[in-house]
N, C-alpha and C positions, 0 to 999 in steps of 0.2 A: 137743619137736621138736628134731632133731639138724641143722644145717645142717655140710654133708657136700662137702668139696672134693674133684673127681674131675681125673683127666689133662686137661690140657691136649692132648694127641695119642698119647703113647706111653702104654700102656695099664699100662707095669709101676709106672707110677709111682702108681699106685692106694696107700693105705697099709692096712695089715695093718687096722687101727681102722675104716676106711669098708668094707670088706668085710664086717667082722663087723656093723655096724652097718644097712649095708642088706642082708642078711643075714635079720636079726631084727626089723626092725618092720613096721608093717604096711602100712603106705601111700609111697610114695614121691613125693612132688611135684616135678615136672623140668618146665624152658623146654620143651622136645620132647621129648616124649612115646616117638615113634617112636626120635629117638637117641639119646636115654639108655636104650632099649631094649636097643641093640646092646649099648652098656658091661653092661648088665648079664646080658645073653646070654652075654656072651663069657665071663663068673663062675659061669655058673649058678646066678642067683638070678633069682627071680619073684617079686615082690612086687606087691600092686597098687597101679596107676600115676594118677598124679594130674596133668591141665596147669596149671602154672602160669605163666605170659605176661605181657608189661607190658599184654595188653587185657584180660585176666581176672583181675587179681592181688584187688581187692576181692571180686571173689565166691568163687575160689578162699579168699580166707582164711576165709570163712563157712563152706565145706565142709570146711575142714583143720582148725578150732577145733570144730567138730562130731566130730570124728575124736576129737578130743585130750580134748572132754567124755565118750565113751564109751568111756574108758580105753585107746584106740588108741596106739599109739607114732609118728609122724612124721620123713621126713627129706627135706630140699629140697636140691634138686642144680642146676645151670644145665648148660648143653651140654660148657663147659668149666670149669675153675679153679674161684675159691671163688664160691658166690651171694651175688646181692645187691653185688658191686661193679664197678658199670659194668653190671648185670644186672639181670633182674626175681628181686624176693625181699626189699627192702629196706621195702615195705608192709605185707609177709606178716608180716615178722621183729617190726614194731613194733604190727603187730593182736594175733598171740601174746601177744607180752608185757602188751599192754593186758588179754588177756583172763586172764590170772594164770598161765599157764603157762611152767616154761622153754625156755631156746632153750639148747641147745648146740654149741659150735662143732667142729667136726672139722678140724683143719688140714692145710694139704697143699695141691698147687698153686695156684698164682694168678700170674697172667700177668706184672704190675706188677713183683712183688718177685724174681721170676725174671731178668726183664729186667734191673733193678737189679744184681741180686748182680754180673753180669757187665759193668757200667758201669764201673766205677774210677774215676766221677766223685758218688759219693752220701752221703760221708761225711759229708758236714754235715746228713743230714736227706735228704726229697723232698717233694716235692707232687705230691698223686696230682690228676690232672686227668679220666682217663676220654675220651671220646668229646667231643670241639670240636665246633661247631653245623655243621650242612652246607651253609649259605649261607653265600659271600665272606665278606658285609658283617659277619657275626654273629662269624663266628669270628674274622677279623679284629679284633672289637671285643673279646674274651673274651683273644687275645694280649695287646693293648696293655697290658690292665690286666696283665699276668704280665712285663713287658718289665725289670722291678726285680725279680724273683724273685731272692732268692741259693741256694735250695736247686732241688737238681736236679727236675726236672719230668717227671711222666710220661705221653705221651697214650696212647690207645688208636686206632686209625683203620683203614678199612674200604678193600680195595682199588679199589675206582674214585674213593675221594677221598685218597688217599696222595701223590700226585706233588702235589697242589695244594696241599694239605697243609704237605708239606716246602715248598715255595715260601712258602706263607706264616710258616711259622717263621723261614726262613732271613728273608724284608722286615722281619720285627718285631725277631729275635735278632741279626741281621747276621750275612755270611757265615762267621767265623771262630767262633763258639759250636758247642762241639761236640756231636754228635748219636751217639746207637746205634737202629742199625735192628733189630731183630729182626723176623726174618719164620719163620713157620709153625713157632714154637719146639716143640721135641719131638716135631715130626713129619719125614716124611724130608726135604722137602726145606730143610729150618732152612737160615735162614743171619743169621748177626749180625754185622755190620760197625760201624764208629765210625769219623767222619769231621766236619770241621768242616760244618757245614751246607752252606759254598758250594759243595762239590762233590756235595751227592746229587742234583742233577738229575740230570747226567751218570752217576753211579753207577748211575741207576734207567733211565738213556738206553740205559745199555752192554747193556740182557738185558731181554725183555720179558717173561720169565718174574719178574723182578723186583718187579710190583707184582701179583703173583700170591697170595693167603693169607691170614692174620690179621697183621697189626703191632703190635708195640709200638713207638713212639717215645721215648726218652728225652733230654731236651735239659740241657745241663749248666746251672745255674742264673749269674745275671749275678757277672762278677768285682767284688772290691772297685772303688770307682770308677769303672767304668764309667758313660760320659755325663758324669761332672764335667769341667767344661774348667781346665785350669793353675793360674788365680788361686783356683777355690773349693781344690782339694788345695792351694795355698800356704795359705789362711787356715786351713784345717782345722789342718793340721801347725803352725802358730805356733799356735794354741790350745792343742793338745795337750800343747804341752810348760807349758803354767799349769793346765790345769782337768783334771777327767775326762771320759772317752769321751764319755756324755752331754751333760756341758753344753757341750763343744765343738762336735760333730756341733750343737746347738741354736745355736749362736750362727753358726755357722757359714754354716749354714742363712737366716738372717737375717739376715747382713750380704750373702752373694752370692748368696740367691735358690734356690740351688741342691738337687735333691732331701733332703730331711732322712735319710731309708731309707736312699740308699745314700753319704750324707756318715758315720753311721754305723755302718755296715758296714768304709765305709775305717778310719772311728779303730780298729774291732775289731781290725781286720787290723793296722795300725800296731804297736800298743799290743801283738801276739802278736811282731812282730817286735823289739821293744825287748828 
């Protein structure tokens, strides 16, 4: 089974490799049926076409590992980018494998790392986060835990819940964490801005054509020391200069109470400045 990344919107970004591949096999497994129809309309290839859905994904897999026992070739696509992240496909990928067949990866768009490349705030790493819960309370509760993240963070979010969204970033991250909006990337009307949180309401206020499309959210991950108050960074940095990173950030930690994570994080950053 080939799992096969297609355009995110502009259709040229298709890769020479996903062409010839669905192309040549036999069965095609797509989230919708009907529009990953068009993509493959628009190439003239006809393959036939398999749904696969987050409510049919176990029995679809029973039909596509039938496919794969009768010496059939398989490829799974989602609507956009690659399958299975953030997508239905990630049940399918590990029934396959269960049932001794392999999986091959086709690379080539995906939403996350797009978004990123054009961040200039991800060199340290990211964390993919995907789609926050849709109730307040939930996603609220799914930030806090991320409020010590040092690596940049990336959501995915749906426009009738974007503006709430960003509000909830900005109460957990505080106004000054910076943020890249990518909206309806690769398609015409893309636009990708970076700004500190505090202002995307207003940004989303200015054009209501603004919470119109697909999003990516990327939020830059917490600075060294953030949240420590004065006396924990005094104890830290008089440690620092007797012990290592470690055992200072540790003692540190238990003389003023203060998060261990990002006690540190600061010694890392210290110790890079020395």
């Amino acid at each position: 089974m080939y799992v096969v990344a297609t355009p995110l919107g502009n259709l040229h970004d298709i890769t020479l490799r996903a062409l010839a591949v669905l192309g040549a096999v036999d069965v095609v497994a797509a989230e919708d049926t009907r529009h990953s129809q068009r993509l493959l309309d628009a190439f003239g290839l006809r393959p036939r076409m398999a749904a696969v859905h987050q409510h049919n994904e176990q029995a679809a897999a029973a039909q596509l590992i039938a496919h794969l026992e009768a010496g059939r070739h398989v490829a799974l696509i989602t609507d956009a980018g690659t399958p299975a992240v953030s997508d239905p496909g990630a049940r399918l990928v590990a029934r396959v494998r269960a049932a001794g067949f392999p999986v091959v990866p086709l690379p080539g768009p995906c939403a996350a790392v797009a978004a990123l490349s054009v961040a200039g705030f991800a060199e340290g790493g990211f964390r993919f986060v995907g789609f926050l819960p849709a109730r307040a309370a939930a996603r609220l509760e799914v930030l806090s835990g991320l409020g010590d993240e040092r690596e940049a963070m990336v959501f995915y979010e749906a426009p009738h819940r974007v503006v709430e969204c960003v509000a909830d970033l900005a109460k957990v991250f505080g106004a000054a964490r910076e943020i890249l909006i990518a909206r309806e990337m690769t398609k015409l009307h893309e636009q990708i801005v970076r700004m500190p949180l505090g202002e995307a309401a207003d940004w989303f206020a200015g054009d209501v054509n603004r919470v119109r499309g697909e999003f990516v959210l990327v939020v830059a991950g917490a600075p060294a020391g953030e949240g420590l108050d004065a006396e924990a960074v005094r104890v830290l940095d008089l440690l620092l200069g007797e012990l290592p990173v470690k055992s200072a950030a540790r003692l540190a930690a238990e003389i003023t109470g203060a998060p261990r994570k990002a006690l540190y994080a600061l010694a890392l950053e210290r110790r890079r400045e020395d």
